[in-house]
N, C-alpha and C positions, 0 to 999 in steps of 0.2 A: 299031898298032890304036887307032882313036879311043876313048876312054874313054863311056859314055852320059850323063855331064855334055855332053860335047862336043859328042855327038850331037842335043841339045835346044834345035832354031833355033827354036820359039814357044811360047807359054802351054797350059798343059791350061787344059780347059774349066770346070775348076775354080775355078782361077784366077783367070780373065776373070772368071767369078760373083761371085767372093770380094771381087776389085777394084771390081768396078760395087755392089756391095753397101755398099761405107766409101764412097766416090765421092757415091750416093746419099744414105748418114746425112750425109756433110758435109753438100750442098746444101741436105738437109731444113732442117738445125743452122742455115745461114747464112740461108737464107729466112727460116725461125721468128723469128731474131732482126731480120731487117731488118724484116720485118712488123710485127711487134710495135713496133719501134721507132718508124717509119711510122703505127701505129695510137697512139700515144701521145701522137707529133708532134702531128698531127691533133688531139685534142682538147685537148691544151694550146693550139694555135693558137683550135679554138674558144670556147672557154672565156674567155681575154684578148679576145677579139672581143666576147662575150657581156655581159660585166664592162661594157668600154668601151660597148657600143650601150643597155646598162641604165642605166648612170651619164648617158647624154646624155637618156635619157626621164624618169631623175627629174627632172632637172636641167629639163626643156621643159613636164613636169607642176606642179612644186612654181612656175614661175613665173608659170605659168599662173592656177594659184590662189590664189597671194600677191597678184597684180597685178590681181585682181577688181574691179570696181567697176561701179555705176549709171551711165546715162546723166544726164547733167544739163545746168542752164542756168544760165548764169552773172548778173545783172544786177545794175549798180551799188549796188544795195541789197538786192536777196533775190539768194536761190539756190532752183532747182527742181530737186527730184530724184527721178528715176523710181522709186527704190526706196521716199520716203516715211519712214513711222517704223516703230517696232514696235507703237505705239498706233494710228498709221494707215497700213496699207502704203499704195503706193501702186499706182492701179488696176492695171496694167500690170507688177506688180514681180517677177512670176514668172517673166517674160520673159526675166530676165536672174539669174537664181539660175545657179549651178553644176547642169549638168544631168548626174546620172549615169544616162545614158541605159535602158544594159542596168536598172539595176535593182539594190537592193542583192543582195550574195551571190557565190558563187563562179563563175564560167563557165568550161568549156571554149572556146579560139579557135574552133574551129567553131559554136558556138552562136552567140556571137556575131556570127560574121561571117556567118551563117543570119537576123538580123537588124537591122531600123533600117539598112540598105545597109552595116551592119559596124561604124557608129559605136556607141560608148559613151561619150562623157566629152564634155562641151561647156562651154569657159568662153565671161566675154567681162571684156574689159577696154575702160573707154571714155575719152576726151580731153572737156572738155565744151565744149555751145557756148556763145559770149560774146555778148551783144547788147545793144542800148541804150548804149552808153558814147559819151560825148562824143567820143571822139579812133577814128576811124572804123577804123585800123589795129590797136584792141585787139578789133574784132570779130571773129568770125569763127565757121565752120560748127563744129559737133562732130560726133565719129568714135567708133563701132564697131570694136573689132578681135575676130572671135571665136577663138578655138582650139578645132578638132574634131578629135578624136581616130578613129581610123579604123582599124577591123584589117579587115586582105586575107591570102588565102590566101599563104603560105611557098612557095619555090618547090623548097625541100627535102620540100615533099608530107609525109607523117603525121598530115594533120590538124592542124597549125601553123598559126602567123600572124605576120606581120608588119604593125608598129605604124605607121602613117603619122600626121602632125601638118601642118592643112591651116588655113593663116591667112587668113580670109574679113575683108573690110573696106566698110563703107559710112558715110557721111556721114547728116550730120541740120541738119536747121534747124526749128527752132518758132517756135510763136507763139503769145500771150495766149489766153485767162488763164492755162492749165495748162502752157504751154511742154512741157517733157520729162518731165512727170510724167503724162501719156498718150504717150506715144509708144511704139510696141511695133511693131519691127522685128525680123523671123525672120531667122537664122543661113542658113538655106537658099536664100533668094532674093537672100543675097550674093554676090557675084564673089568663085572664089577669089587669095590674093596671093602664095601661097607654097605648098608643099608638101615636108615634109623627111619622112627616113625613120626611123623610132627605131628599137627592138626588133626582134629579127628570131628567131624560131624559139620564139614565143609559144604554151606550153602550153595555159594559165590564167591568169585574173585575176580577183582577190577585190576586192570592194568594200567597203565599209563606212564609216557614217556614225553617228555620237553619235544625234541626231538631225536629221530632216528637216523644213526649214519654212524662214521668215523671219531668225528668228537663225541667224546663223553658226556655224556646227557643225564639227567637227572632222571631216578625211574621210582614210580610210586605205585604201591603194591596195598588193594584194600581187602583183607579177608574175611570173611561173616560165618561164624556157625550158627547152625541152630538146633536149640532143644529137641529132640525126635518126637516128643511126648508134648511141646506146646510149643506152636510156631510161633509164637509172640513173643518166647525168652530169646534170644538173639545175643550174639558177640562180634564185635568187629575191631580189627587193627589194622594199623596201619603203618607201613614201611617205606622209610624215603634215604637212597642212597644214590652216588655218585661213582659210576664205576670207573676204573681206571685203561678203560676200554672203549669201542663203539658199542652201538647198541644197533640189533636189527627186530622185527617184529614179523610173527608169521612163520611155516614150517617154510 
């Protein structure tokens, strides 16, 4: 006679429950950790991304505004320069001040990119022109290059931005009496020459200036991104330069 050990060819339904029950904490157990793990990945990948695209915008801002300067003219015995003195500016000299477009103060990226077509930050740096010199090959035209800074919508969506840097360039040539101390050429009705991408998942950006005018003022620049997937990872820098220019605030 078979024993009822022997007799027992499948599982009670008990069983089966009991089994599918550990079965399920594993899987729960192994998900949780890959997830987690996976979410981690992720914003550490972020974040060195973050670091790096920040470090190239100070780096594209800070030379933008060290590298400032008037339009001018060069002639074997004067020099004319659009920006004049502090005793006399010159007519034209606001033209080419450091223009922080939005405005001093803190912005949201949707604010800003809500206006001025998104820009907020406008240098210019210029080459001067040469004229009048005996030896015909020290003449030559002078050059505009301006840097506009540009926030566009994030394609991470949240009401983000991403920071574009658009190098616009045009030539000059004067002539007597005033050479390039009237000349007043606009950023806007330049060709642009380049377009790079900086920052990308742009919170906020603070502005700030000592003061605004004819002297060179000291202008500080604080930029914040954030995680799209967890508002509490956050990045911020910050930029402090001395341009060789004025500075005006506002479109």
């Amino acid at each position: 006679m078979l024993s009822s050990k022997q007799n027992r060819l499948a599982f009670t339904l008990v069983e089966v429950i009991v089994a599918c029950g550990v079965v399920s904490l594993f899987l729960t157990g192994v998900y949780t950790l890959f997830g987690g793990g996976q979410r981690i990945a992720a914003k550490s990948t972020w974040l060195q991304y973050t670091i790096d695209r920040h470090r190239l915008t100070q780096q594209a801002i800070f030379k933008a505004i060290k590298t400032s300067s008037y339009p001018s003219t060069i002639l074997p015995s004067k020099i004319y320069d659009a920006g004049g003195t502090e005793e006399n500016p010159g007519a034209n000299a606001s033209a080419y001040f450091i223009s922080i477009v939005s405005g001093a103060g803190k912005f949201k990226s949707a604010d800003i990119i809500s206006k001025n077509s998104g820009i907020f930050l406008v240098t210019m740096r210029s080459e001067p022109e040469m004229t009048k010199f005996q030896d015909s090959s020290e003449n030559k035209a002078g050059s505009i290059c301006w840097s506009v800074f540009t926030m566009k919508p994030s394609p991470n969506g949240q009401n983000l931005g991403t920071i574009y840097m658009e190098e616009r360039v045009a030539s000059y040539s004067t002539s007597s009496p005033s050479y390039a101390e009237s000349l007043n050429l606009k950023y806007d009705a330049a060709p642009v020459l380049k377009s790079f991408k900086l920052a990308e998942d742009v919170d906020w950006i603070e502005f700030g200036v000592e003061t605004a005018g004819y002297v060179p003022s000291e202008i500080k620049i604080t930029l914040s991104s954030k995680y799209y997937r967890d508002e509490n990872l956050t990045r911020q820098s910050v930029i402090k330069m001395v341009p060789n220019v004025g500075v005006k605030t506002g479109s």
